[in-house]
BALUM-338844 format. One record per residue (C-alpha): residue number from 1; residue in three letters; y, z, x. Coordinates in steps of 0.001 Angstrom, whole numbers. Each point is the difference from the previous one (the first is absolute). Layout:
<rs>
> num/residuo/yy/zz/xx
> NUM/ALA/Y/Z/X .
...
</rs>
This chain:
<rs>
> num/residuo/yy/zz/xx
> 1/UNK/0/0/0 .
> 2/UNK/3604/-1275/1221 .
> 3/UNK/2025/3168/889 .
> 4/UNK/3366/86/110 .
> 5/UNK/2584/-537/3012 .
> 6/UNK/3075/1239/1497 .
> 7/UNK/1637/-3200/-795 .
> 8/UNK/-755/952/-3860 .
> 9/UNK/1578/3441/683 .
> 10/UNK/2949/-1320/2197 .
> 11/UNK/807/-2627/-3116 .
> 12/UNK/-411/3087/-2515 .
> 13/UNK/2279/2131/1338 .
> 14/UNK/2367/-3142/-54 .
> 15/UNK/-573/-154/-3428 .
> 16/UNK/762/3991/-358 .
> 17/UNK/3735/-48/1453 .
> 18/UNK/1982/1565/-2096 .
> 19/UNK/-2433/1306/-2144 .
> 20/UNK/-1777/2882/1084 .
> 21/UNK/1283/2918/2504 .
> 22/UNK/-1269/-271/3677 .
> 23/UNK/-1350/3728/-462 .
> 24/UNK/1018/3185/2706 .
> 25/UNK/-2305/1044/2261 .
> 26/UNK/-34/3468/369 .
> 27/UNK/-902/2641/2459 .
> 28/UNK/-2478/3243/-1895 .
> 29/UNK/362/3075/2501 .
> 30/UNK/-2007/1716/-2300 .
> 31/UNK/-3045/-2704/-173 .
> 32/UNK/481/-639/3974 .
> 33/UNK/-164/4100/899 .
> 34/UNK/-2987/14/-1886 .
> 35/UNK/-2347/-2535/920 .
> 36/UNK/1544/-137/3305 .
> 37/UNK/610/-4065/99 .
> 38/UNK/3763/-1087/-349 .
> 39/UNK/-234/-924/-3807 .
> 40/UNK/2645/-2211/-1951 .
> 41/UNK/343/-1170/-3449 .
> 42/UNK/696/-3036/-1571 .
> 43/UNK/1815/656/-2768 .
> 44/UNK/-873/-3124/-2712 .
> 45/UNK/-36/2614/-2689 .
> 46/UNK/3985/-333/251 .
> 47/UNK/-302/-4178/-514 .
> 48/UNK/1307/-1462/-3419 .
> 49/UNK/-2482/925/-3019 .
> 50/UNK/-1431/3416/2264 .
> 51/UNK/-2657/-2382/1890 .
> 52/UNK/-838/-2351/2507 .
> 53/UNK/-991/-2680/-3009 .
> 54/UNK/2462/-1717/-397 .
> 55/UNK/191/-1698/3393 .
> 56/UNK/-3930/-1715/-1600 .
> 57/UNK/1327/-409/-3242 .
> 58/UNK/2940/-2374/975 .
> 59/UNK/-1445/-1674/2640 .
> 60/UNK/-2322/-1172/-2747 .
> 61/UNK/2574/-536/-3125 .
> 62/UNK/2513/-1336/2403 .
> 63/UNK/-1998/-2979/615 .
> 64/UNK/-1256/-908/-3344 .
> 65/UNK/1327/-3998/-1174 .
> 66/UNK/1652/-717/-2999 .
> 67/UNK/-2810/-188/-2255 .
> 68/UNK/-1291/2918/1046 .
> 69/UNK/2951/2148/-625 .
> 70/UNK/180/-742/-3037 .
> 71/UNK/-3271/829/-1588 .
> 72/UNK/969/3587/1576 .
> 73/UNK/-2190/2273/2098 .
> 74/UNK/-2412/2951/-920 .
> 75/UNK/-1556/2434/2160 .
> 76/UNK/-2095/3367/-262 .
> 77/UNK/1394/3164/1799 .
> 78/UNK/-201/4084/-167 .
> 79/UNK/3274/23/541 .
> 80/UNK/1493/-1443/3439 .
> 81/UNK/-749/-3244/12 .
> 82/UNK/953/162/-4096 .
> 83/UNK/3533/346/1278 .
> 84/UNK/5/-2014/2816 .
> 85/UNK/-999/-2995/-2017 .
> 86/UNK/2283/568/-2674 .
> 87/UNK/3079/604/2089 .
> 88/UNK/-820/-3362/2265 .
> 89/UNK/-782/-1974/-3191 .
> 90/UNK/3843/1173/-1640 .
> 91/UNK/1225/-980/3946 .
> 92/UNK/-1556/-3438/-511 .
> 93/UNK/608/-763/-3743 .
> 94/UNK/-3840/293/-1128 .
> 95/UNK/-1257/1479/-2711 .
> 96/UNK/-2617/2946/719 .
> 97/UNK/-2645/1650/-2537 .
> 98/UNK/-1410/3275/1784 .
> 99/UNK/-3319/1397/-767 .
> 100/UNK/-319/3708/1008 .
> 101/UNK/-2761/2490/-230 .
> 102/UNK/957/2639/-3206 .
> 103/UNK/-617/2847/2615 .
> 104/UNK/3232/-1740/2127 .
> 105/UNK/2956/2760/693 .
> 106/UNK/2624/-408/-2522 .
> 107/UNK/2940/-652/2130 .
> 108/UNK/-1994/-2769/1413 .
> 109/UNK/-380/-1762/-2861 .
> 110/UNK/3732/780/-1331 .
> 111/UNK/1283/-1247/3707 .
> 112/UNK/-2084/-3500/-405 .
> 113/UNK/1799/-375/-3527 .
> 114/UNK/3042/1258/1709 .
> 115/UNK/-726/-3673/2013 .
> 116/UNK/-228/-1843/-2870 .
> 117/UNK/-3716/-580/-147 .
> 118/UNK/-1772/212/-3229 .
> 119/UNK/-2603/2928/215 .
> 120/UNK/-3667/509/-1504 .
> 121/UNK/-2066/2438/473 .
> 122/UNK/-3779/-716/88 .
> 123/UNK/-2593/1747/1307 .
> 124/UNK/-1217/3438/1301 .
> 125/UNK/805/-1288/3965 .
> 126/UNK/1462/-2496/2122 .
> 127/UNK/-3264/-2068/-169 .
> 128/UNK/-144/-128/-3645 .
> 129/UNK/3943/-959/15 .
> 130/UNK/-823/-2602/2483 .
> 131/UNK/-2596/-1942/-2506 .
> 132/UNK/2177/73/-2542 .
> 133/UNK/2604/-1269/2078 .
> 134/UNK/-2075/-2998/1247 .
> 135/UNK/-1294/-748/-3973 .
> 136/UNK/3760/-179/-1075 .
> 137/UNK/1079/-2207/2715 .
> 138/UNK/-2500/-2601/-590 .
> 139/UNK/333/163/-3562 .
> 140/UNK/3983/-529/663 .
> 141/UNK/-28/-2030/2741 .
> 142/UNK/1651/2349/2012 .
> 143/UNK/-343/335/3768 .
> 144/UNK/-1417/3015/1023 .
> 145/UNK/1337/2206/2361 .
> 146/UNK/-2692/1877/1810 .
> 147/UNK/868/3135/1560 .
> 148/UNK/-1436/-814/3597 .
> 149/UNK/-2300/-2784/80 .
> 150/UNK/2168/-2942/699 .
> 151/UNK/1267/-994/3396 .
> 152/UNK/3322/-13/-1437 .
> 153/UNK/-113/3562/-421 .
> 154/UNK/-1623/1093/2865 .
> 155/UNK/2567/-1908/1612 .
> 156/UNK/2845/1197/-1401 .
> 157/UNK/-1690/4012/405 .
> 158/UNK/27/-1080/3585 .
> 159/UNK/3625/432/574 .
> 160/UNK/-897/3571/211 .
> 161/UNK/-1767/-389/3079 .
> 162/UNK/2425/-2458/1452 .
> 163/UNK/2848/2558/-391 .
> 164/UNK/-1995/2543/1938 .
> 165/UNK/-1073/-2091/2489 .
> 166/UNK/3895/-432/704 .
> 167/UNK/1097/3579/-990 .
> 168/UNK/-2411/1535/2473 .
> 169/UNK/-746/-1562/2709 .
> 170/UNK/-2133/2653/1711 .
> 171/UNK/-2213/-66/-3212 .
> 172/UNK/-3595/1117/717 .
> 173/UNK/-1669/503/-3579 .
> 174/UNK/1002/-857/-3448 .
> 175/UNK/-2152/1756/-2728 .
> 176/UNK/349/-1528/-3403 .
> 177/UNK/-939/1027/-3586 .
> 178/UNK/-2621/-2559/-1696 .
> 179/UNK/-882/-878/-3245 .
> 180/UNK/-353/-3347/-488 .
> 181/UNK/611/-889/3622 .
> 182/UNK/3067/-2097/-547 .
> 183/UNK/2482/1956/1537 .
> 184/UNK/-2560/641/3653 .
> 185/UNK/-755/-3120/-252 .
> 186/UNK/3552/-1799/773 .
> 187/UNK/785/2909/2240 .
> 188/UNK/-3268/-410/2191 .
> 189/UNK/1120/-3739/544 .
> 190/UNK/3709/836/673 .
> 191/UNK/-1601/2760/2164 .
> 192/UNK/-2609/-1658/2069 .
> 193/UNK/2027/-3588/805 .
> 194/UNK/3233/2154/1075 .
> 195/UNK/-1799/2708/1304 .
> 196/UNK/-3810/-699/605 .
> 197/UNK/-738/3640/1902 .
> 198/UNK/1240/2248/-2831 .
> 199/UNK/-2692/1362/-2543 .
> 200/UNK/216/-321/-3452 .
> 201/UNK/-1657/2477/-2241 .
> 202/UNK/-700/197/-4385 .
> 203/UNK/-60/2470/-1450 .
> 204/UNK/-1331/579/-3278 .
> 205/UNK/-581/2598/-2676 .
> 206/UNK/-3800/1632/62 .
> 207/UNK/-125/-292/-4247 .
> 208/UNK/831/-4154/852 .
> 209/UNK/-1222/-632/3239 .
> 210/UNK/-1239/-3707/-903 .
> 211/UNK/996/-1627/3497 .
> 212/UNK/-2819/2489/1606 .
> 213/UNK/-2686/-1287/-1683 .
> 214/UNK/1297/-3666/114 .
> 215/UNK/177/88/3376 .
> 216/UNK/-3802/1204/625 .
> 217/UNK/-1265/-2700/-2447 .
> 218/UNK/2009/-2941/1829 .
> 219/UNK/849/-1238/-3778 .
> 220/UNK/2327/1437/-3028 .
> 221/UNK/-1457/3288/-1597 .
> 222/UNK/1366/1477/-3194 .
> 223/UNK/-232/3836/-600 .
> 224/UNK/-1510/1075/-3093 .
> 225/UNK/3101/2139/-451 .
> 226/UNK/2838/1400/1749 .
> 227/UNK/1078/3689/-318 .
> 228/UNK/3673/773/1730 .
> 229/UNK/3404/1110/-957 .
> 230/UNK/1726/-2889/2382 .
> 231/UNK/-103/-2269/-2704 .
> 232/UNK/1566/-2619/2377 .
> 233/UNK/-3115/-489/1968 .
> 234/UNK/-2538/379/-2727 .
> 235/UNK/-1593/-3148/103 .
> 236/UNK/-3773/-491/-372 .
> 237/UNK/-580/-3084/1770 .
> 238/UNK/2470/-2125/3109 .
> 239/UNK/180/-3361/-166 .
> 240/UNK/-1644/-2506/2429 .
> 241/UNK/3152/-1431/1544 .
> 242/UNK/948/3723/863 .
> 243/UNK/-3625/738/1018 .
> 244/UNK/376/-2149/2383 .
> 245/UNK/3067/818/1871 .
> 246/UNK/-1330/3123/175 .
> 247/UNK/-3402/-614/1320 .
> 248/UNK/1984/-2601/2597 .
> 249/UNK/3442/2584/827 .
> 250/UNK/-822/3856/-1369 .
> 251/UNK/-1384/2253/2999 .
> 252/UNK/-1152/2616/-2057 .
> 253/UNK/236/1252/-3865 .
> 254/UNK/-109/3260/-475 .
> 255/UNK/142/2008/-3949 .
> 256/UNK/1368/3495/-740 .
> 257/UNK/94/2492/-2640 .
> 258/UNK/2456/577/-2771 .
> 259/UNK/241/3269/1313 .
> 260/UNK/1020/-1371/2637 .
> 261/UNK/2528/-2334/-1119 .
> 262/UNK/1856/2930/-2169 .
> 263/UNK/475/1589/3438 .
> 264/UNK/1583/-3310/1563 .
> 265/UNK/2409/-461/-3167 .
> 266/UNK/591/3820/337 .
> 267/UNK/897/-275/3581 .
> 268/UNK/2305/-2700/-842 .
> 269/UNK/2079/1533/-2261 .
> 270/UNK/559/3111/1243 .
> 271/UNK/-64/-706/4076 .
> 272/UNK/1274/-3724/-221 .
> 273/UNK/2089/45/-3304 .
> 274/UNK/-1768/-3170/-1117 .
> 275/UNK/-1582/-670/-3258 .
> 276/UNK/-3452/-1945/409 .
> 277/UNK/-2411/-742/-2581 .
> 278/UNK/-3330/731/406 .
> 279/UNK/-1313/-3324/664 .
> 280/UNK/3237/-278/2521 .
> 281/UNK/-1001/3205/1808 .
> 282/UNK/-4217/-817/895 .
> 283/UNK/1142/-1097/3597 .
> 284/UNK/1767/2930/1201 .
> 285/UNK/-2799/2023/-2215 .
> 286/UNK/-2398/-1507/2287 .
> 287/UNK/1792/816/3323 .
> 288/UNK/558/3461/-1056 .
> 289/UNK/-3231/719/-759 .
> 290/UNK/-1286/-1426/3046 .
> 291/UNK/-1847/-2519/-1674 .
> 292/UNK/1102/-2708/2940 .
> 293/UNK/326/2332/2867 .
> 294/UNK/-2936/-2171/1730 .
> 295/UNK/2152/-2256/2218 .
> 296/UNK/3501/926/-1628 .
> 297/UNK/2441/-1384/2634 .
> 298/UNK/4211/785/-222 .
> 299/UNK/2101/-936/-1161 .
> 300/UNK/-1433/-51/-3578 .
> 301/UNK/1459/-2244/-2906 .
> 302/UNK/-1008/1349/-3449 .
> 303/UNK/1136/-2231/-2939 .
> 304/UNK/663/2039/-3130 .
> 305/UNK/-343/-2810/-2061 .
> 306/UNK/1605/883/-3354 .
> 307/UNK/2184/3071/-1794 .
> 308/UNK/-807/-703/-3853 .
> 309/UNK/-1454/3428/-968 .
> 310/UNK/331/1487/-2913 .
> 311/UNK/1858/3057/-395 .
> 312/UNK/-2602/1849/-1609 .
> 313/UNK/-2820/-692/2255 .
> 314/UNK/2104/502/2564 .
> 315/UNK/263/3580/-782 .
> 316/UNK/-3307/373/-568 .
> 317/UNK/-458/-1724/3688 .
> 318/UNK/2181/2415/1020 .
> 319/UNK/-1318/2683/-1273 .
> 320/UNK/-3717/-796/1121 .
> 321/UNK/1296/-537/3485 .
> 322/UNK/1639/3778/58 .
> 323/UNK/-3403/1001/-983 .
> 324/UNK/-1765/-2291/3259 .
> 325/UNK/2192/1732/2044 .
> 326/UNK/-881/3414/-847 .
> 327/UNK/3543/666/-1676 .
> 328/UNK/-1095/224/-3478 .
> 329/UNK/-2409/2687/-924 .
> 330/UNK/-1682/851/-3444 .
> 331/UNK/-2528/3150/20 .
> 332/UNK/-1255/1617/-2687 .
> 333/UNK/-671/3906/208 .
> 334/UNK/-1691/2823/-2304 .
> 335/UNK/2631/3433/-696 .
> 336/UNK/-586/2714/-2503 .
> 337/UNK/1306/-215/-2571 .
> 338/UNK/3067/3025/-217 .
> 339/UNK/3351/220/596 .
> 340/UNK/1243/-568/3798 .
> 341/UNK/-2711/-1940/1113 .
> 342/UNK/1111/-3465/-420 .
> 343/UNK/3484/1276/1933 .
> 344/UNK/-2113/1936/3307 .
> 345/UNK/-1808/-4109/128 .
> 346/UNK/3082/-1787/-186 .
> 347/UNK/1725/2882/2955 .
> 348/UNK/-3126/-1140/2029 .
> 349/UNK/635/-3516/-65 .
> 350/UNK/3566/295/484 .
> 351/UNK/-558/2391/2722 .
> 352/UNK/-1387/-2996/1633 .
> 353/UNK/2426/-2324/-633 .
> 354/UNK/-1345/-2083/-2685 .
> 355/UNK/2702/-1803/-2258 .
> 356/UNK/-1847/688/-3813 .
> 357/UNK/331/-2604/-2184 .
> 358/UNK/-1651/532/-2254 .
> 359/UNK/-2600/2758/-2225 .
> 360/UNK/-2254/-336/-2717 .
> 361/UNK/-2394/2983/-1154 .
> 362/UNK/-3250/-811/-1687 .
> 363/UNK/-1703/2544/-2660 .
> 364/UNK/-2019/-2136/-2247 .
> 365/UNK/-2841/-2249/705 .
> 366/UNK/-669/1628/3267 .
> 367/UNK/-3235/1937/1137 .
> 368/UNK/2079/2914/1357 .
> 369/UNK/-420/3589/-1681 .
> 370/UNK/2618/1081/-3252 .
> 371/UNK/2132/1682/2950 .
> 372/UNK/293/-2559/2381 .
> 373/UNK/2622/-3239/385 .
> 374/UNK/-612/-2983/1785 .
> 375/UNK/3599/-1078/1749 .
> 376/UNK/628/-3790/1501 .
> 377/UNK/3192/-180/2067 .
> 378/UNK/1554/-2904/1132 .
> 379/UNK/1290/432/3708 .
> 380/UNK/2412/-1979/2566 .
> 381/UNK/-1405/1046/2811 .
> 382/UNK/798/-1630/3774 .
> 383/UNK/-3589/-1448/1013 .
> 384/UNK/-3536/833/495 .
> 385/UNK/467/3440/2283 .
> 386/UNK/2323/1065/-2527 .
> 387/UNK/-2384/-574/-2853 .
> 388/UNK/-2403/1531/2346 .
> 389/UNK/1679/3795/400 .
> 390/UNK/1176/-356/-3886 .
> 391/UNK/-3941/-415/-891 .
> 392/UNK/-689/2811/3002 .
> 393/UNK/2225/2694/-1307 .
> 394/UNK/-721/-609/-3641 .
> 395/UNK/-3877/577/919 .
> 396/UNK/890/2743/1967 .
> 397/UNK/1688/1817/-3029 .
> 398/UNK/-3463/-339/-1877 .
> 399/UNK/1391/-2972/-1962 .
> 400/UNK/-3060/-2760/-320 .
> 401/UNK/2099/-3010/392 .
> 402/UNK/-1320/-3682/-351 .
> 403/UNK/2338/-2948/848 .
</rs>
């Protein structure tokens, strides 16, 4: 299968002037102290539309002929490449119908209306949104769009790894998120024909780790399901074209947890004020957790890849990370049940510094005796040593405490 080239990504980014933001580059002290390799970000979470898709998405649209643009384009996304589309269809003057999963974030789909795209929603996933996708387009006439396997978007994903290539010349290793492959698939090219010694690394979610299993087979494999909160790589199956590139350009793909993911996006906001979605966040998840410490060489390039989370998960994110990092605590104790003794617990865990947030006593429907209370507090506590000698001196008191 005929990969793509540089000359495709040199003529894409072209094509891109003026559209999208050539994305900062930014040094993380607090990624670089930790894993102990001189770490920067590429910020494409701040590009037009909150992701890296529209460089794909226009390369394609922009060079659609006459005919074409006007029977309109339609494409499938969970949410990123929804808006990309959408915004470089109302830049070119082409109509766009959007299929989107009816599990897709809500300010997603309000932002791709936002771009004048008209919106359905179909399906349980992306995969399901992409069929439906494909069914109306032929039954319209309508050119479909696909969200990475085309070598018009590859190409035009590419630019990413043409503006690192320039914006770090000292780069060593790029790790990338995956889902489809579009996105590591232009940057591998740009990557290997600028700068053939650096390593490129995918990373993928472990709940939708399709490329793993692709890659053993030699051939296209399709997951029976996939189970992750980074709905922007949730994709059961890559596409051949992308398959390829990888097989050809990717040193190594590597998956990680959603735990581990919530502790990248946590890390983000709170060390590098930046707000990543999850699917944006798997790379530096990856490097955090050590998951490509094998052969890790400085400086580091992680691509956060896009920034459209929704608010509400993101608190949840947020608040699942706190509990990863041992700063969240919720134990549940048994007191007797009198007067005072809910006050001598509470002096006990304040005595060691634990922020209560919250307490909830339990009389009914438990198997303690008619003169005992079960008690669940909700802590802010400052890591795992702290939870540690909170747990100790609870124990100590004679309080049997389960967390």
């Amino acid at each position: 299968m005929e990969l793509i080239t540089a000359d495709d990504i040199a003529a894409a980014a072209k094509r891109l002037e003026g559209v999208i933001q050539h994305t900062p580059v930014e040094l993380s002290r607090a990624v670089s102290g930790a894993v102990g390799v001189e770490t920067r970000l590429k910020c494409e979470h701040l590009q037009r539309t909150g992701s890296f898709k529209i460089r794909g998405a226009y390369n394609r649209i922009v060079q659609l002929d006459d005919d074409e643009r006007r029977r309109g384009v339609v494409a499938a996304s969970a949410g990123n490449h929804a808006q990309g589309v959408a915004l470089s269809a109302q830049l070119a003057g082409v109509p766009a119908t959007i299929f989107m999963p009816t599990s897709a974030p809500l300010p997603k789909v309000e932002a791709t209306r936002g771009y004048g795209a008209r919106v359905v929603l179909e399906g349980e996933g992306f995969d399901d949104a992409l069929a439906a996708a494909q069914q109306w387009g032929q039954a319209h006439d309508a050119v479909f769009v696909h969200p990475f396997e085309h070598p018009d978007v590859i190409a035009g994903q590419g630019t990413v790894g043409l503006e690192l290539t320039e914006q770090m010349p000292d780069l060593r290793t790029v790790v990338v998120p995956m889902g489809g492959g579009g996105l590591i698939s232009g940057i591998a090219v740009a990557v290997k024909a600028w700068r053939p010694e650096v390593r490129v690394i995918g990373v993928q979610a472990a709940g939708a780790a399709a490329f793993p299993a692709a890659l053993a087979a030699g051939e296209v494999v399709a997951l029976d399901r996939v189970v992750t909160f980074a709905d922007g790589i949730a994709i059961k199956r890559p596409g051949a074209l992308t398959l390829a590139h990888v097989r050809a350009l990717v040193d190594d793909v590597v998956t990680v947890s959603d735990e581990a993911i919530a502790r990248a996006v946590l890390l983000l906001v709170e060390r590098a004020k930046q707000v990543v979605e999850p699917s944006g966040a798997a790379g530096l998840a990856a490097v955090l957790d050590e998951r490509v410490k094998a052969g890790l060489e400085g400086p580091v390039a992680v691509v956060l890849c896009g920034g459209n989370v929704d608010p509400l998960l993101l608190g949840r994110i947020i608040s699942s990370g706190l509990y990863e990092e041992g700063r969240y605590l919720v134990l549940h104790t048994v007191l007797a049940d009198r007067p005072g003794a809910l006050s001598q617990l509470l002096q006990l865990v304040a005595g060691e510094g634990a922020n209560i947030l919250a307490v909830e006593h339990h009389r009914l429907g438990t198997r303690l005796g008619i003169l005992e209370v079960e008690v669940e507090l909700e802590l802010e506590t400052r890591g795992p040593d702290h939870i540690a000698a909170v747990l100790s001196c609870l124990r100590a008191a004679g309080y049997p405490t389960t967390a």
